[in-house]
Backbone as ProteinMPNN parsed JSONL, in Angstrom:
{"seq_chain_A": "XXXXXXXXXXXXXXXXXXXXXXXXXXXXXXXXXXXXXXXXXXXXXXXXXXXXXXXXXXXXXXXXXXXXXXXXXXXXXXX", "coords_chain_A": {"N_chain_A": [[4.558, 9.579, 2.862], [8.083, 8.477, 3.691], [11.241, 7.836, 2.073], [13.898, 6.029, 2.627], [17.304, 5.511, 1.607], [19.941, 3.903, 1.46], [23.205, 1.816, 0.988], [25.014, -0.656, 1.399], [27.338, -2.775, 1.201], [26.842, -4.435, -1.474], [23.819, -4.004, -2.134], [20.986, -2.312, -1.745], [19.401, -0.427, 0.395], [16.453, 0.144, 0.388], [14.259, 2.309, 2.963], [11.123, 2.567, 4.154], [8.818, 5.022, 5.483], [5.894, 5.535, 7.406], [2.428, 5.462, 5.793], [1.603, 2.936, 3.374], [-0.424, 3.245, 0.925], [-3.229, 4.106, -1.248], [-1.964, 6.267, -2.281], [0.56, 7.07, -1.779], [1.183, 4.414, -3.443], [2.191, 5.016, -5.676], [4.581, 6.929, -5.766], [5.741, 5.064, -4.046], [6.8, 2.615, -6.105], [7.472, 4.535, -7.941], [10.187, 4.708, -7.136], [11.407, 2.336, -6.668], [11.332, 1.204, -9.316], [13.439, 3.061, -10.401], [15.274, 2.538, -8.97], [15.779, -0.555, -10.1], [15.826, 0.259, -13.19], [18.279, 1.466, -12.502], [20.141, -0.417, -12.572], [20.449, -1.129, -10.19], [20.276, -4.446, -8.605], [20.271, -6.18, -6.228], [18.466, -5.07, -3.739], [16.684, -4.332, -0.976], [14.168, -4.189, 0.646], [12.739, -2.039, 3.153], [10.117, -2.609, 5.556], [9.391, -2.311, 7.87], [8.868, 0.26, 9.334], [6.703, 1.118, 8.299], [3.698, 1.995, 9.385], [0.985, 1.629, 8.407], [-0.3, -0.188, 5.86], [-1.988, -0.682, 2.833], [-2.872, -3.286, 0.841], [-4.328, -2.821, -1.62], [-3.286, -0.219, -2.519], [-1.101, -1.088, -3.586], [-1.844, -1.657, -6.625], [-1.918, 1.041, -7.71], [0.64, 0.7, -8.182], [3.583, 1.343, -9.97], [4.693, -1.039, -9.804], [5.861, -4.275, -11.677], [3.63, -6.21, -10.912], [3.072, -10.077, -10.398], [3.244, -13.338, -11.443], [6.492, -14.227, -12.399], [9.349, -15.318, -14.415], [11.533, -17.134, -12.896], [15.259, -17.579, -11.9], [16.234, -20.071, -11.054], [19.307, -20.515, -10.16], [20.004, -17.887, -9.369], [18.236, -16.505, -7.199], [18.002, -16.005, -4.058], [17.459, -15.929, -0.799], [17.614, -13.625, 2.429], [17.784, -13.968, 5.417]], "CA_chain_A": [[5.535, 8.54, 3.037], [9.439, 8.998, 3.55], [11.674, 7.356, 1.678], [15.79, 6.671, 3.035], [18.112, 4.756, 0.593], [21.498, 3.091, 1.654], [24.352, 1.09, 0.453], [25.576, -2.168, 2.511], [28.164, -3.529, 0.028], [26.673, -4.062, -2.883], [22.735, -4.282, -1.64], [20.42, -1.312, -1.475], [18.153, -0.684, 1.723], [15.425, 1.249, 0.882], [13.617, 2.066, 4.251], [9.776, 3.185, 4.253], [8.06, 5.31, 6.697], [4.518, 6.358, 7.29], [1.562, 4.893, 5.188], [1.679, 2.567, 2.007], [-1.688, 3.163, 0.106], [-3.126, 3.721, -2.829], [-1.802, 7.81, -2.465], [1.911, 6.815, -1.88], [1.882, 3.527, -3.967], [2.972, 5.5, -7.181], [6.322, 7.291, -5.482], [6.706, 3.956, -3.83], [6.662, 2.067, -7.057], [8.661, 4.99, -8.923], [11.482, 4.677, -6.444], [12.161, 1.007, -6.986], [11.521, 0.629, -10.639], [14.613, 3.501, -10.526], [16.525, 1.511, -8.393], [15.872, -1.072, -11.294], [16.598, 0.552, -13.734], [19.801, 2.508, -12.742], [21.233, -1.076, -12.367], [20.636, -1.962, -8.911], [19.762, -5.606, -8.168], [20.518, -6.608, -5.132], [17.464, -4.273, -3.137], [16.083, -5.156, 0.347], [12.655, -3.129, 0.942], [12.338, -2.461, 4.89], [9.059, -2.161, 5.72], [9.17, -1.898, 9.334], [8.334, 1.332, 10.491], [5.052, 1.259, 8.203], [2.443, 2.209, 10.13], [-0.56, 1.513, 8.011], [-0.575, -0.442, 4.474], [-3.397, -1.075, 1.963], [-1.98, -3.92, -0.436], [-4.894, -1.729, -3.018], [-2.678, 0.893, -2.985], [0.075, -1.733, -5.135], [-2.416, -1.949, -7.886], [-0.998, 1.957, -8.401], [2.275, 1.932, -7.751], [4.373, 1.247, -11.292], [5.689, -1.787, -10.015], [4.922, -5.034, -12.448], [3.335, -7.243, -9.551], [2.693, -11.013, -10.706], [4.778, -14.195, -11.579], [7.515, -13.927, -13.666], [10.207, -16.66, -14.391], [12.582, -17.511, -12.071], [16.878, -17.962, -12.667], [17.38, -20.856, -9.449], [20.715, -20.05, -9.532], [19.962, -16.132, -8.778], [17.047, -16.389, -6.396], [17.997, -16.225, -2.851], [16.358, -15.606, 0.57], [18.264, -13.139, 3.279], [16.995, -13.872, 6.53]], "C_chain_A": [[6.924, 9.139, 2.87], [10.042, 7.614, 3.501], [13.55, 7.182, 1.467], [16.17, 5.639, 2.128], [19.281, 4.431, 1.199], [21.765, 2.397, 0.865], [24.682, 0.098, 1.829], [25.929, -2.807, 1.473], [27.55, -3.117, -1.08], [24.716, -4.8, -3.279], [21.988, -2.9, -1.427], [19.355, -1.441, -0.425], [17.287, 0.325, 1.237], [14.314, 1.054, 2.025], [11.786, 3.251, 4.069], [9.432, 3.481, 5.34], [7.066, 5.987, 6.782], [3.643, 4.786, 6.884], [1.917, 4.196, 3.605], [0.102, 2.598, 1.763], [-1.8, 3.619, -1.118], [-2.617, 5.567, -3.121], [-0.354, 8.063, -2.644], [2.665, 5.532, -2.541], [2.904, 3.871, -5.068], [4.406, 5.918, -6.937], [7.007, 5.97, -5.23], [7.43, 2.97, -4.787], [7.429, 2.681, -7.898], [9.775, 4.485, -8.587], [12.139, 3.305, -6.719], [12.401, 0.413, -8.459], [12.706, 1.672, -10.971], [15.285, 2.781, -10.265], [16.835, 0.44, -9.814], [16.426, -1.189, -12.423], [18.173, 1.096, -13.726], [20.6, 0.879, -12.429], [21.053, -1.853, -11.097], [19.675, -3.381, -8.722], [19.607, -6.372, -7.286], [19.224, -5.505, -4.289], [16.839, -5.391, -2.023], [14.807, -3.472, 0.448], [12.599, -2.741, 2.806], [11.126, -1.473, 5.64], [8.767, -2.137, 7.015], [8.72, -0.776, 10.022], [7.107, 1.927, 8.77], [4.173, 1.503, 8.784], [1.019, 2.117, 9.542], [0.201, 0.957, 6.332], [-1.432, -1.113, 4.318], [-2.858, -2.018, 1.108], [-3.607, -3.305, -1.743], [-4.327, -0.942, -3.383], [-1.425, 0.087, -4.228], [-0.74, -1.938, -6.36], [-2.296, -0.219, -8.556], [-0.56, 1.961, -8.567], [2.615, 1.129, -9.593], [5.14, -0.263, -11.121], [5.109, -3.209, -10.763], [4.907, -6.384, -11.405], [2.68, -8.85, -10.32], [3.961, -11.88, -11.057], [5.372, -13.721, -12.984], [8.64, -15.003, -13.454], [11.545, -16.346, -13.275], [14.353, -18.233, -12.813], [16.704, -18.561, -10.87], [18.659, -20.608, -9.13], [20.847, -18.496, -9.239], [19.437, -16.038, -7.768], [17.636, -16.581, -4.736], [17.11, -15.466, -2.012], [17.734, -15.463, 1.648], [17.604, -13.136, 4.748], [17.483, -12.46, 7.882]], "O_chain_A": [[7.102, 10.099, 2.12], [9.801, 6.635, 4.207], [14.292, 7.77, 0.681], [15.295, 4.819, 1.85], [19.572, 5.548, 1.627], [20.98, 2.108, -0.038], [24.516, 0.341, 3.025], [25.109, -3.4, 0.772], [27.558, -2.009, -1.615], [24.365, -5.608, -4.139], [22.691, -2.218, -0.681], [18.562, -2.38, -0.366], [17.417, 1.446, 1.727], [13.613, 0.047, 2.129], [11.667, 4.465, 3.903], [9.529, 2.694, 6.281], [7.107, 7.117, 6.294], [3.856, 3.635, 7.266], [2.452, 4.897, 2.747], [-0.586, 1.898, 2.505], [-0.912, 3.637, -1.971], [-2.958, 6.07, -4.192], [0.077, 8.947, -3.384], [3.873, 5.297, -2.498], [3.981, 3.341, -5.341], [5.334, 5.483, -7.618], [8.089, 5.582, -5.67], [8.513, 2.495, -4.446], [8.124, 2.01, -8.662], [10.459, 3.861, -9.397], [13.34, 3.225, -6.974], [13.216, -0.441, -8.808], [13.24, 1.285, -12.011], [16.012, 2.218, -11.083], [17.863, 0.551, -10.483], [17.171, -2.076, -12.839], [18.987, 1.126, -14.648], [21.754, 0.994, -12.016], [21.431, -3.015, -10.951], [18.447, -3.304, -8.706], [18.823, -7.312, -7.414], [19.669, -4.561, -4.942], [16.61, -6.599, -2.076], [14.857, -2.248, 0.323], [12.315, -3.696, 3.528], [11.109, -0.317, 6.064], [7.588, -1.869, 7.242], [8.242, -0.821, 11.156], [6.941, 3.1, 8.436], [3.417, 0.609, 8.403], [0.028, 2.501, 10.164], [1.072, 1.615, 5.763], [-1.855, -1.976, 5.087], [-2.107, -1.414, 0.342], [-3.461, -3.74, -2.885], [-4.514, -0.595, -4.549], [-1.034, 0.53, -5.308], [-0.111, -2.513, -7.248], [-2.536, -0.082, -9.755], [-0.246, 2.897, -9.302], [1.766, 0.465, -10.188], [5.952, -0.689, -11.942], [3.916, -3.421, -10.544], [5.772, -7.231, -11.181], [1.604, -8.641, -10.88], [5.147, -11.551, -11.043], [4.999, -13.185, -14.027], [8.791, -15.508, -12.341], [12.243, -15.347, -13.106], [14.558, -18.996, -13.757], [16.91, -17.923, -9.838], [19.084, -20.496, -7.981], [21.928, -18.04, -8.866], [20.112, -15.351, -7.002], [17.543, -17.758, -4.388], [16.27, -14.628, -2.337], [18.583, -16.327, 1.864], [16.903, -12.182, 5.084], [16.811, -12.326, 8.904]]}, "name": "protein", "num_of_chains": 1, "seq": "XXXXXXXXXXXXXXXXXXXXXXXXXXXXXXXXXXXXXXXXXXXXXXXXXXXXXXXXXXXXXXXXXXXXXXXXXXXXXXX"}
């Protein structure tokens, strides 16, 4: 998997390419819980030029997948 990063204001693009499974969930999963941590909140994922994902492979990656509480006044949707 290859992994490009941008800036657009104050929004991070990370762009995926290749395979998501359970062999590249862990980088994929490092890379965003960095983003995370170093601060960044605003993150857009762009999974478009995927060519093959396993959603088994997210039960590697590091990222903590399930509900978690919601701030309504934070939560938006970028179409």
């Amino acid at each position: 998997m290859k992994l490009m990063e941008e800036m657009a204001d104050d929004v991070t693009i990370l762009e995926a390419y290749g395979r998501l499974d359970s062999t590249t969930a862990k980088e994929f999963g490092d890379r965003l819980a960095a983003l995370v941590q170093a601060g960044r909140n605003a993150i857009v994922v762009d999974l478009k030029d995927i060519a093959y994902i396993r959603s088994a492979g997210f039960a590697h990656s590091s990222l903590p997948i399930g509900p978690r509480p919601r701030n309504k006044a934070s939560s938006r949707c970028v179409e």
